[in-house]
C-alpha positions, 0 to 999 in steps of 0.5 A: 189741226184736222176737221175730226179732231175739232169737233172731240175737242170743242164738244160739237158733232162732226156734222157741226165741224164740216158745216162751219169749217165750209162757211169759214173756208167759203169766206176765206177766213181758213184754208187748208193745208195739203196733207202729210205725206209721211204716215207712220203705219196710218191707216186710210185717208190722211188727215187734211188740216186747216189752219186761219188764213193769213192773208184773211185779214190785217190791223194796223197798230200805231203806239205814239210815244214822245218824239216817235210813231211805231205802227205794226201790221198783224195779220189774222193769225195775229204774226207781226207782218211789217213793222216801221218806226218813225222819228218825230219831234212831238213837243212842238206838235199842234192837234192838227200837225200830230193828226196829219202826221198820223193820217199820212203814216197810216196811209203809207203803211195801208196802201203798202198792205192792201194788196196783201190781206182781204180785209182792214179789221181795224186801227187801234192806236195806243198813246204813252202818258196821261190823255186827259178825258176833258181836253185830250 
């Protein structure tokens, strides 16, 4: 989307619009796009668009079901980027052996995408059936 078509939209002066899209670009939570060639009977400047860059952040999502780990990485625009599914008998599993297991996965697919986005925003983890509050 364009910087002057932001500030219509949101209710907030153009002024407003260059300033918080400068801080965001700044921090690299934005980039822009090169502008479009093609314009049909447009006059003057083309608009440049900004767009969230991808690469500005990542989490790392872990769904825990029986007898299997999924663990997804969504980047900032919230695409799915990388995705594995792992096999693991979780009858027989202690706390400690689940944690490890857990930690070691997590590990993996970190390490793997750390190069490729700025910042880890965070580890969400989802487990199917019922946790008990009392004793997990």
């Amino acid at each position: 989307m364009a910087r002057v078509d932001l500030g219509p939209m949101n209710g907030i002066s153009s002024a407003t619009v260059t300033s918080i899209t400068a801080e965001l670009l700044s921090q690299g939570l934005i980039s822009e796009r090169p502008p479009e060639t093609s314009r049909s009977g447009g006059r003057g400047r083309p608009k440049t668009l900004i767009q969230l860059n991808p690469e500005a952040a990542c989490v790392i999502c872990v769904k825990v079901s029986i007898n299997e780990i999924q663990i997804v990485v969504g980047d900032f625009t919230g695409q799915i980027r990388h995705s594995t599914l792992h096999s693991l008998t979780t009858l027989p599993l202690t706390l400690e052996e689940l944690c490890a297991t857990l930690e070691e996965k997590i590990e993996a697919i970190r390490a793997d995408v750390v190069g490729t986005y700025h910042h880890l925003a965070g580890i969400c983890l989802a487990v199917q059936g019922v946790v008990s509050p009392n004793n997990g």
